[in-house]
C-alpha positions in Angstrom: 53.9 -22.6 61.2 54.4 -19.0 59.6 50.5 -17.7 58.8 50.7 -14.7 56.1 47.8 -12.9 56.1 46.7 -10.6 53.2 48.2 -7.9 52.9 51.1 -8.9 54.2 53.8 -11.5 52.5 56.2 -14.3 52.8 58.9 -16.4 51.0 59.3 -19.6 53.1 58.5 -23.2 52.0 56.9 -25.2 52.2 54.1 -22.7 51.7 50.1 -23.6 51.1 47.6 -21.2 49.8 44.1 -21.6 51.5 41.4 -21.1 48.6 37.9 -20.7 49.4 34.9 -19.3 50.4 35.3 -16.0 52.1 32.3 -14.1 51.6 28.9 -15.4 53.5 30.6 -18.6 55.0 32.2 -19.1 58.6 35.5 -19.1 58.8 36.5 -22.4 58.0 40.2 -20.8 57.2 40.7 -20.7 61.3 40.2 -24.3 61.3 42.9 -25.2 58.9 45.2 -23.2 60.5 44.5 -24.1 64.3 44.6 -28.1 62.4 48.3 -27.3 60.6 49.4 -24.9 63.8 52.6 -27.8 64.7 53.7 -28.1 61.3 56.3 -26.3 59.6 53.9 -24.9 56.6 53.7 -21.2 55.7 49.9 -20.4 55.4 48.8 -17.6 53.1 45.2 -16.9 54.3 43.3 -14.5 51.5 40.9 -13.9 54.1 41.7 -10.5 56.5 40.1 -10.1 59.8 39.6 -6.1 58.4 38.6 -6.0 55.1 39.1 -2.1 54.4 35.6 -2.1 52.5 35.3 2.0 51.9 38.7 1.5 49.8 38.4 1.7 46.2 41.5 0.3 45.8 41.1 -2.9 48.3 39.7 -5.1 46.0 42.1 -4.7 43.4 44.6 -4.9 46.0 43.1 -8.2 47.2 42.9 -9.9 43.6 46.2 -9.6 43.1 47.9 -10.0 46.3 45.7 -14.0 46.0 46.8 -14.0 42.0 50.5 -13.5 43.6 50.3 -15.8 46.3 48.2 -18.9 44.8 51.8 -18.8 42.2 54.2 -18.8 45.4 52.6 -21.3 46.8 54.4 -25.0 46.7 50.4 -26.3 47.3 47.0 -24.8 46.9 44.0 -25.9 49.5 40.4 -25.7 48.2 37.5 -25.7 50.2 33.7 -25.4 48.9 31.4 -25.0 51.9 28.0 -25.2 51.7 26.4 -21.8 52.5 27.8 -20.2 49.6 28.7 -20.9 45.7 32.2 -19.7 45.2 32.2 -19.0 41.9 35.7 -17.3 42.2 37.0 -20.6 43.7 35.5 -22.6 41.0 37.4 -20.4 38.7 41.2 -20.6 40.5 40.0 -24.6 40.5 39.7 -25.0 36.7 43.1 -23.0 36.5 45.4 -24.6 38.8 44.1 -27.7 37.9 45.4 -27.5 35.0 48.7 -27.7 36.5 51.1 -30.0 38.2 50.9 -28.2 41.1 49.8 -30.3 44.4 46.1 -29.6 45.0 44.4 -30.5 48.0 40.1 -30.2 47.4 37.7 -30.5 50.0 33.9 -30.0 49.3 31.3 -30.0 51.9 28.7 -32.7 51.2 25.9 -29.8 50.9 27.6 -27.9 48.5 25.6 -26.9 45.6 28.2 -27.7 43.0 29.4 -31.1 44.7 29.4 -33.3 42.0 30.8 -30.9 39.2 33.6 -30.3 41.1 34.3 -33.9 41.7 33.8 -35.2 38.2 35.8 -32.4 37.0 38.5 -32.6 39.2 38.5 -36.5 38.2 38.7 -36.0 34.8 41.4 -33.3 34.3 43.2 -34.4 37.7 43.0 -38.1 39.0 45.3 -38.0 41.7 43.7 -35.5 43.3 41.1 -37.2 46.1 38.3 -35.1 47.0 38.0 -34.8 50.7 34.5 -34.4 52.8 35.3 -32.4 55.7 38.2 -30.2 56.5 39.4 -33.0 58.9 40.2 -35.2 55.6 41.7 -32.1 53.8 44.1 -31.4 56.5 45.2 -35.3 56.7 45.6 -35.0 53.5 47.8 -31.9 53.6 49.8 -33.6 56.2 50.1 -36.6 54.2 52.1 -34.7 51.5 54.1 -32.7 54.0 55.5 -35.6 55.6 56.7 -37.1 51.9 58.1 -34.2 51.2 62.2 -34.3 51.7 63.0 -33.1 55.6 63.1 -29.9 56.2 65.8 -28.6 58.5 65.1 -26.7 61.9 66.7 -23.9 63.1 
């Protein structure tokens, strides 16, 4: 696995954005990537262990480094925990799925916005299965990795 961390950047596939909660949530993003450690996935991770918070400039910086990444991405993760809304998330959700990109969505059962997010994601993208804990996401993710054609090891 190669793990890009914002600020920093990559060009490997096959590559998977983690979208989610950040801000007032655990980090559920260390999960995923202790789960997908073995694979040969490039992780970008929006979330920084040091968020340089006195910078004017970091959360403009931030924005567009995920804006950047969530398009170099060959996959996009979502996960909607429960202790926060996500509204950002629910925005990159409604845009991506507009795509053909793959899309992996995971929704704790206590989120507030469960059921939008599943009916939505049903109508505009059926072939997308909404997963209930980050255990069924990552299956998920590692169903898809292991259809994609092999990928040659150094």
């Amino acid at each position: 696995m190669n793990y890009v961390e914002c600020p920093h950047t990559a060009e490997t596939s096959p590559s998977l954005f983690l979208a989610g909660g950040i801000t007032g949530c655990p980090n559920w993003q260390a999960i995923v990537v202790e789960q997908l450690q073995e694979t040969p996935l490039t992780l970008f991770n929006p979330r920084r262990e040091q968020f340089p918070i006195d910078d004017p400039t970091a959360s403009t910086f931030q924005i567009r480094w995920e804006y950047d990444h969530l398009r170099k991405a060959d996959a996009i993760l979502f996960w909607f925990p429960c202790e926060t809304l996500c509204p950002i998330v629910l925005y990159e959700l409604g845009a991506w799925s507009m795509t053909s990109k793959p899309l992996f969505v995971g929704v704790h059962p206590h989120y507030q916005r469960r059921q939008d997010v599943q009916i939505q994601t049903a109508l505009v993208r059926p072939d997308v299965a909404i997963a209930h804990s980050l255990e069924d996401l990552v299956s998920q993710v590692l169903h898809w990795l292991h259809s994609l054609p092999a990928i040659e090891n150094d």
